[in-house]
C-alpha positions as a Markdown table, in Angstrom:
| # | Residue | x | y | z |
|---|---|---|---|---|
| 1 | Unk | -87.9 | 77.5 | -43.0 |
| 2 | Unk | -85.1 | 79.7 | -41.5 |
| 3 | Unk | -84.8 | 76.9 | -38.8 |
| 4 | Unk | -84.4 | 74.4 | -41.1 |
| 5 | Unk | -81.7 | 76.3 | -43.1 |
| 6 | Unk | -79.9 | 77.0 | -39.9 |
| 7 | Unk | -79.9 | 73.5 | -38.7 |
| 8 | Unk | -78.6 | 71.9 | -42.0 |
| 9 | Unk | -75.8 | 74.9 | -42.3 |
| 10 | Unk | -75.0 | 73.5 | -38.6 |
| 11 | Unk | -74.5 | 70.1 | -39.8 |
| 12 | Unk | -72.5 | 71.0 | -42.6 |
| 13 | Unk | -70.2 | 72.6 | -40.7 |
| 14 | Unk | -69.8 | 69.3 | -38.0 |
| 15 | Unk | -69.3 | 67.9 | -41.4 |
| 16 | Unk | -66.3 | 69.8 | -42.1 |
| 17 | Unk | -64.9 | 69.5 | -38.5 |
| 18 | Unk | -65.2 | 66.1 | -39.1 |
| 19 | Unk | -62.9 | 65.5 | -41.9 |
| 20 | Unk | -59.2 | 66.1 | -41.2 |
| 21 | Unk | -58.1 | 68.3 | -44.0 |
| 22 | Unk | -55.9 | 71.3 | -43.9 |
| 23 | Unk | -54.6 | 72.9 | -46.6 |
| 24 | Unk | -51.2 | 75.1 | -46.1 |
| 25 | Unk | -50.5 | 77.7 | -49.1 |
| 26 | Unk | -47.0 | 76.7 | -50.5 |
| 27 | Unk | -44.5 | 78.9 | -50.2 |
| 28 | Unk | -44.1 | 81.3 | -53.5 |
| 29 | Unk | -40.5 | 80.6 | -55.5 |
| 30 | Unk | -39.7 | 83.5 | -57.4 |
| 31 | Unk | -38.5 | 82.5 | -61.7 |
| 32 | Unk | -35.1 | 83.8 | -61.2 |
| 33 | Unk | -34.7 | 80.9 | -58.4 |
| 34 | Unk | -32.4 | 77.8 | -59.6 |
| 35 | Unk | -35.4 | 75.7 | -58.3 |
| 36 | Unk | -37.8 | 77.2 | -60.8 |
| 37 | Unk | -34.8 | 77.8 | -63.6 |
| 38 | Unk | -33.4 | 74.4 | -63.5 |
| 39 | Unk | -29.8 | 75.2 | -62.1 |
| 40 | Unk | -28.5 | 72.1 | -60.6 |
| 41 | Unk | -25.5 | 73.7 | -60.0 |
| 42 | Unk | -23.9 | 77.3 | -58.8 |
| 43 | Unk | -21.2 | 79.5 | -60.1 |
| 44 | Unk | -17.7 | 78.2 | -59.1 |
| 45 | Unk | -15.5 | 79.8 | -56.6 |
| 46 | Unk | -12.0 | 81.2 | -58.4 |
| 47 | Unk | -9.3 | 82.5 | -56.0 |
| 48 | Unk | -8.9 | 86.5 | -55.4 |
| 49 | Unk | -5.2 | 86.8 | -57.6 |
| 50 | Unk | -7.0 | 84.7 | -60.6 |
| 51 | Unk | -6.0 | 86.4 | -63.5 |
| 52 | Unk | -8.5 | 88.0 | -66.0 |
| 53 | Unk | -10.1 | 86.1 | -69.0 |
| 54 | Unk | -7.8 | 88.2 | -71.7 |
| 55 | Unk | -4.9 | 88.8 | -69.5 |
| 56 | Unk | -3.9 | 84.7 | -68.5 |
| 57 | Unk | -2.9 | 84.4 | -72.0 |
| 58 | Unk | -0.4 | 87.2 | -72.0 |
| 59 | Unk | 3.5 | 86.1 | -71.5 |
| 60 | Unk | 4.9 | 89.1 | -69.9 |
| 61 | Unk | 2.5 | 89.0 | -66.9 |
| 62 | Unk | 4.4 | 86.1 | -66.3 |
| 63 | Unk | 7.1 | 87.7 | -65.0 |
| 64 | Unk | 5.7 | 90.6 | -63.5 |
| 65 | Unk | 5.8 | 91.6 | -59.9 |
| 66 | Unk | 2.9 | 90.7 | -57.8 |
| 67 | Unk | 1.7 | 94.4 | -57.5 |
| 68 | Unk | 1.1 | 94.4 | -61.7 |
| 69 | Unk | -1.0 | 90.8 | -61.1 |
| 70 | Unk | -2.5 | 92.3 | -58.4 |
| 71 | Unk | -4.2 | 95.0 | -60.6 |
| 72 | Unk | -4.9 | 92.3 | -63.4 |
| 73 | Unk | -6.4 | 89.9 | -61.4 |
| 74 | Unk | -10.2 | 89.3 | -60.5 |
| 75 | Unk | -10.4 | 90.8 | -57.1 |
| 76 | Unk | -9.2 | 94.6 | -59.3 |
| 77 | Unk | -11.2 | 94.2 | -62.2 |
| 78 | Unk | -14.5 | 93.4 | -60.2 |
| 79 | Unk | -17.2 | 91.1 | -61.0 |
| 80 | Unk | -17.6 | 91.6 | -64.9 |
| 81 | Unk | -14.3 | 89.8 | -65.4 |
| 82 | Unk | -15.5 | 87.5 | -62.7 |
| 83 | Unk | -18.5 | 87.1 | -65.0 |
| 84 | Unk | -16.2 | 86.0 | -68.0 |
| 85 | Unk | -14.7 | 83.4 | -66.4 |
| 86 | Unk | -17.6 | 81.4 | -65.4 |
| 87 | Unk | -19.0 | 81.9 | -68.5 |
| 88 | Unk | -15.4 | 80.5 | -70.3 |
| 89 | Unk | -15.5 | 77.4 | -68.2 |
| 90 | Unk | -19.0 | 76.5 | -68.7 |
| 91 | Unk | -18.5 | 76.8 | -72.5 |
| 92 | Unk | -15.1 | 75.2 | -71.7 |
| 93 | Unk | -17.2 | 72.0 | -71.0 |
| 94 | Unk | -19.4 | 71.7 | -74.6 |
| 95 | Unk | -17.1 | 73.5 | -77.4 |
| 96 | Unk | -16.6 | 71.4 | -80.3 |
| 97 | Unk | -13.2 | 73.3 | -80.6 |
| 98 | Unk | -11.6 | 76.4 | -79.7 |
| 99 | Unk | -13.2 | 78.4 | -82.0 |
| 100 | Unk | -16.4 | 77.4 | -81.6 |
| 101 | Unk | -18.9 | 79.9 | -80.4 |
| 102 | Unk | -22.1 | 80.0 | -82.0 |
| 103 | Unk | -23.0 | 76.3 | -82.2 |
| 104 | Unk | -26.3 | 75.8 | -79.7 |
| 105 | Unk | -24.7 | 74.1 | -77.1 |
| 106 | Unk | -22.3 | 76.9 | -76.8 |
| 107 | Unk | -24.3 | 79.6 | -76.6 |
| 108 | Unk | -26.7 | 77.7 | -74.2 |
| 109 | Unk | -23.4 | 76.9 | -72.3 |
| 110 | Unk | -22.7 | 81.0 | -72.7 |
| 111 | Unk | -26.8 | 82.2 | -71.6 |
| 112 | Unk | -26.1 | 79.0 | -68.3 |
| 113 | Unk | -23.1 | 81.1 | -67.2 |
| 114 | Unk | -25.0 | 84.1 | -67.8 |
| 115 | Unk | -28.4 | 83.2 | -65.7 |
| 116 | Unk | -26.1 | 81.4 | -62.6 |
| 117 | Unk | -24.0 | 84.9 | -62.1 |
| 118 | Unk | -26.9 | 86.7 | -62.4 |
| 119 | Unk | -29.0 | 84.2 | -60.1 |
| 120 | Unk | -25.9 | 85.3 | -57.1 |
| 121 | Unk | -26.5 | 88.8 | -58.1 |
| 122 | Unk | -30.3 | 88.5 | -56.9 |
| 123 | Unk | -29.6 | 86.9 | -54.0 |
| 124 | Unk | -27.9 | 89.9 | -52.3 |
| 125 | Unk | -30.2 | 92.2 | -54.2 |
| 126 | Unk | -33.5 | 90.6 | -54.2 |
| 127 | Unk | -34.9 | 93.7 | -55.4 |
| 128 | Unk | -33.0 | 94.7 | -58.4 |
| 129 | Unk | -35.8 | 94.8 | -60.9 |
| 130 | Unk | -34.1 | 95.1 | -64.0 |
| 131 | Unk | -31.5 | 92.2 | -62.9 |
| 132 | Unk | -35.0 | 90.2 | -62.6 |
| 133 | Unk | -36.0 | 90.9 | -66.0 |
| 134 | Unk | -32.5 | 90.0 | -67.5 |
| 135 | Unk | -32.4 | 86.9 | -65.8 |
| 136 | Unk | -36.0 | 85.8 | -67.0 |
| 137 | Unk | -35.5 | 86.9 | -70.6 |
| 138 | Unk | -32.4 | 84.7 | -70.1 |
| 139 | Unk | -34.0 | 81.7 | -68.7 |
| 140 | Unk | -37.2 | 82.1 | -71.3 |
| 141 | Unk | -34.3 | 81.9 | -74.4 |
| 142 | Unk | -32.2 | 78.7 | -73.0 |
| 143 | Unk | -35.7 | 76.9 | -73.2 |
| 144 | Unk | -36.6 | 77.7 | -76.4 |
| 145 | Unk | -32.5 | 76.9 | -77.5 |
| 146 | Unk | -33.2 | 73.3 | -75.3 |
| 147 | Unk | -36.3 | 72.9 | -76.6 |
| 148 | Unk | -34.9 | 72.7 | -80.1 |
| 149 | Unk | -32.4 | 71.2 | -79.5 |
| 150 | Unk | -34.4 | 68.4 | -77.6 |
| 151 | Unk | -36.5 | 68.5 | -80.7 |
| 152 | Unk | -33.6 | 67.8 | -83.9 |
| 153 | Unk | -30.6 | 66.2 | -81.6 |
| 154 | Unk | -32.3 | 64.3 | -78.5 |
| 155 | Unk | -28.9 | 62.4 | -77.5 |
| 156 | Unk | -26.5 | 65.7 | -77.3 |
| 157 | Unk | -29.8 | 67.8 | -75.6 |
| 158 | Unk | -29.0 | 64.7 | -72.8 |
| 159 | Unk | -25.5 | 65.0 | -73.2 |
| 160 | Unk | -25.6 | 69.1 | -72.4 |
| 161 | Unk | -27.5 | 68.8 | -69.5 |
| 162 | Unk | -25.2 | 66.5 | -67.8 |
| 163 | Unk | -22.6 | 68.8 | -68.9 |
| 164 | Unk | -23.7 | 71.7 | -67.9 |
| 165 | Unk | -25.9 | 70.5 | -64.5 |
| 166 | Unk | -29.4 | 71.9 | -65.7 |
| 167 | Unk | -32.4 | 70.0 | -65.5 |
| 168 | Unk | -34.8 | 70.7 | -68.4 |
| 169 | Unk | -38.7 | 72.2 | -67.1 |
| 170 | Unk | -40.6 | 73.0 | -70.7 |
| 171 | Unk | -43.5 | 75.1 | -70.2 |
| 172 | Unk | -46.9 | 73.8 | -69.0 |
| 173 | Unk | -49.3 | 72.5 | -71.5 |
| 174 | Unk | -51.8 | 74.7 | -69.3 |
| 175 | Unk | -51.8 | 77.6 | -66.2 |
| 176 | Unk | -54.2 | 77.2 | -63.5 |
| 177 | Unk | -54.0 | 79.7 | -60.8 |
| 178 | Unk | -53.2 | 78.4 | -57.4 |
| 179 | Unk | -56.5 | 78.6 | -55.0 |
| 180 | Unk | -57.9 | 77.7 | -51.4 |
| 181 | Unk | -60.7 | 76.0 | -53.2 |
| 182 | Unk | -59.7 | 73.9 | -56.2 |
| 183 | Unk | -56.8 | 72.6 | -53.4 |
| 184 | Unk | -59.6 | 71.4 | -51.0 |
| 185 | Unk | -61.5 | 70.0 | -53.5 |
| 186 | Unk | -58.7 | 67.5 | -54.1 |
| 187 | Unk | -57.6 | 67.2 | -50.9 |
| 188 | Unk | -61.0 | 65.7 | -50.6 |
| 189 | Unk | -61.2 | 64.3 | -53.6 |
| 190 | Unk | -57.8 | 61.9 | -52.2 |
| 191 | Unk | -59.4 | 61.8 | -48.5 |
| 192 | Unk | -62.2 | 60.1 | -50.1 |
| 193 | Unk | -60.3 | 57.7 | -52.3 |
| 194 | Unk | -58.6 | 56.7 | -49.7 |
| 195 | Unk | -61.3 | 55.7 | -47.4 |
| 196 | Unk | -63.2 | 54.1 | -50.6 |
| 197 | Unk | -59.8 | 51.9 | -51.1 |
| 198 | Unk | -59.3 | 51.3 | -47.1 |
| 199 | Unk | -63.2 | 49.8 | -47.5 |
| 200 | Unk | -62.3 | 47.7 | -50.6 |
| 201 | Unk | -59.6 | 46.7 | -49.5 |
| 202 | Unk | -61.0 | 45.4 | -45.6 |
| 203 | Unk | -63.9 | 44.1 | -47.8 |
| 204 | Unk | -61.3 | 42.1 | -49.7 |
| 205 | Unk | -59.9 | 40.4 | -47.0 |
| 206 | Unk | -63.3 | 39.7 | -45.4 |
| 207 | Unk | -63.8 | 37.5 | -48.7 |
| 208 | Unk | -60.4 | 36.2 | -48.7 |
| 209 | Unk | -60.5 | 34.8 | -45.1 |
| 210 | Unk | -63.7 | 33.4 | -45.3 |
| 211 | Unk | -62.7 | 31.7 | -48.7 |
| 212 | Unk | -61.0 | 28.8 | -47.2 |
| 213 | Unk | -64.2 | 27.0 | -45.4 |
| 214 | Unk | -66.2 | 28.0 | -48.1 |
| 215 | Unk | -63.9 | 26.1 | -50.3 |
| 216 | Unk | -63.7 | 23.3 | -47.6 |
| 217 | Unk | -67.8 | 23.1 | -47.1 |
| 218 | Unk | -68.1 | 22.7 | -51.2 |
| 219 | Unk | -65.1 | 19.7 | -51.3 |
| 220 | Unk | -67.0 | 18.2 | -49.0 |
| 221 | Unk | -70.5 | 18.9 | -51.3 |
| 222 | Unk | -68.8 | 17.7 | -54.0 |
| 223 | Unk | -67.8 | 14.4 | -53.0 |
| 224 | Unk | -70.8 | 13.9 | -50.9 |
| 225 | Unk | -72.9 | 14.5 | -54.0 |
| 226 | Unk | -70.6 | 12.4 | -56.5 |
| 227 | Unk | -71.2 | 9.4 | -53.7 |
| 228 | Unk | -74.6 | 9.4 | -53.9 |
| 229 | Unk | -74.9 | 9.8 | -57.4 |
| 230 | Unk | -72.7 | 6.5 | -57.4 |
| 231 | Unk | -74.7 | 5.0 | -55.0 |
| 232 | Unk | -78.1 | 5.2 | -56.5 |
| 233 | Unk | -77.1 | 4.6 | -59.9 |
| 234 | Unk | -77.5 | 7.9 | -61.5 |
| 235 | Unk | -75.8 | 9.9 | -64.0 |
| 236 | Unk | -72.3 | 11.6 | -61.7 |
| 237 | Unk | -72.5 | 15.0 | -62.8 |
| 238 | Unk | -69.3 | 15.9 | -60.6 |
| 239 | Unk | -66.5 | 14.6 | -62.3 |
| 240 | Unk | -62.7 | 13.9 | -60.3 |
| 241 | Unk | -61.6 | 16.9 | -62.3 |
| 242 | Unk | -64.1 | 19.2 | -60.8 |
| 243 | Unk | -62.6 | 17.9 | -57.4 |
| 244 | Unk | -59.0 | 18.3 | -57.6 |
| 245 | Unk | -59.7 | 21.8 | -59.3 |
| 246 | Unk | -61.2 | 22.7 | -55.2 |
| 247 | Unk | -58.7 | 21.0 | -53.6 |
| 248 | Unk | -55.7 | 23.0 | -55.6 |
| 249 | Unk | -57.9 | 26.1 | -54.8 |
| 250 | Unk | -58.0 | 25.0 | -51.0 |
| 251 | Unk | -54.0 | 24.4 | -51.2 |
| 252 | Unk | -53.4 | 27.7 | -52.8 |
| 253 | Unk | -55.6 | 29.7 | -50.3 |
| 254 | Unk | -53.5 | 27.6 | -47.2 |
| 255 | Unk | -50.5 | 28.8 | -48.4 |
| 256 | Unk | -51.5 | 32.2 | -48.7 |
| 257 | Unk | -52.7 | 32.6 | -45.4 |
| 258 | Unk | -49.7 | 30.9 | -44.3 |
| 259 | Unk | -47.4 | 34.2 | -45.4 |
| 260 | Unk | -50.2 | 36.4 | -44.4 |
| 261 | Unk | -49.9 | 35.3 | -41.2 |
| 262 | Unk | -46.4 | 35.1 | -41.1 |
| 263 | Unk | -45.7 | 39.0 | -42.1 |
| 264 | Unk | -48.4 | 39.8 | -39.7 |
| 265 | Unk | -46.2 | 38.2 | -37.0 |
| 266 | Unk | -42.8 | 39.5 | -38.4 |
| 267 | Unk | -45.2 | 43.1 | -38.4 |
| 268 | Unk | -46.3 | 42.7 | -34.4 |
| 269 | Unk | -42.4 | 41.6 | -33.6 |
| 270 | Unk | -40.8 | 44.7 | -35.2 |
| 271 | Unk | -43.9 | 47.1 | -33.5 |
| 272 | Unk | -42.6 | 45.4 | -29.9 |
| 273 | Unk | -38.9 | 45.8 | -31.0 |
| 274 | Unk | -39.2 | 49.6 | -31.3 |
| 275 | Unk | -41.6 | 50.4 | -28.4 |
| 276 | Unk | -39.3 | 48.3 | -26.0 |
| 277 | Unk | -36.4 | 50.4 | -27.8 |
């Protein structure tokens, strides 16, 4: 018994040899990412002397010496002002007017600018844990805003995502956990449809090829039969309609082995072309 169970855990294993299947474990893309968060599109670059969001609009910076802009600008005041101004264009893009700042668009436009400056944050400090949470509570509240807003105004949900570069990902009607096993089994599951379509379709143009002198051999049947019948004064059970209904077959199958044959040519010529290349 042993022996047996030993010899059939052999062959299994051949078995698996056999069959060219390798499964890699995809690499794992933290939420925060823009490929998981749906960021199309990164924070834009403003110039070192770019004034502050509060102090462009004041006139008598205007005329003051470079030293005073110098200390208002963004390069001073660091990267929460930096912060403001990203979010002012990106709301810039969907305000219904100036004043407008609690509409949805706007405040998705606002959390957008949010995520992106916090997405550059974790990228030089991949560790920050409580940056990670902010950005995730961040991303998890723009779905649910673009989820009703997808849900009541379909044609402005489109029109803010062009806007604003951000590609909606809803959350999965179900979870299931990534593994070795369920992987394989539908690596396999596609190895063996593939070989079970190869088969069909070699099977298929066994048939088709040897359709054309079947079709010939029963024309031929046909109006050897309807001759006799004719001949010996019988009923004719094959009518002229039965024949021309083979012979349009027959024409039909000629021309379609005609372009088979000429895209299996064309195929060869191009195969020579780019090994003599």
């Amino acid at each position: 018994m042993l022996r047996s169970v030993a010899s059939s855990m052999i062959q299994c294993r051949g078995i698996k040899h056999q069959v060219k299947i390798k499964w890699v474990r995809p690499d794992h893309v933290p939420s925060y990412k823009p490929e998981k968060s749906g960021d199309l599109e990164a924070i834009p670059q403003y110039s070192p002397d770019t004034l502050g969001n509060d102090y462009a609009l004041c006139k008598e910076i205007e005329d003051a010496p470079e030293s005073v802009k110098k200390l208002f600008s963004v390069s001073h005041l660091g990267r929460p002002e930096y912060n403001k101004l990203v979010k002012k264009e990106l709301m810039a893009r969907v305000k219904r007017h100036k004043y407008d700042e609690n509409t949805a668009e706007s405040k998705i436009a606002r959390i957008t600018g949010h995520i992106r400056c916090l997405q550059s944050t974790m990228e030089n400090e991949p560790r920050n844990i409580r940056v990670k949470q902010v950005v995730q509570e961040l991303i998890d509240k723009r779905k649910q805003l673009l989820k009703f807003l997808r849900q009541y105004d379909y044609k402005k949900f489109e029109w803010l995502l062009e806007k604003l570069n951000v590609e909606y990902k809803g959350q999965p009607e179900s979870h299931n956990k990534l593994s070795r096993r369920e992987s394989l089994r539908k690596l396999t599951e596609m190895h063996c449809e593939e070989i079970r379509n190869k088969k069909l379709n070699d099977y298929r143009n066994l048939l088709e090829s040897q359709q054309g002198p079947f079709l010939e051999e029963k024309l031929k049947a046909l109006k050897f039969i309807k001759s006799e019948q004719i001949e010996l004064q019988i009923p004719v059970t094959v009518t002229d309609q039965d024949i021309r209904k083979v012979e349009k077959q027959l024409e039909e199958w000629k021309i379609k082995d005609e372009i088979k044959l000429q895209s299996k040519k064309k195929a060869r010529n191009i195969l020579f072309e780019n090994v003599e290349t």
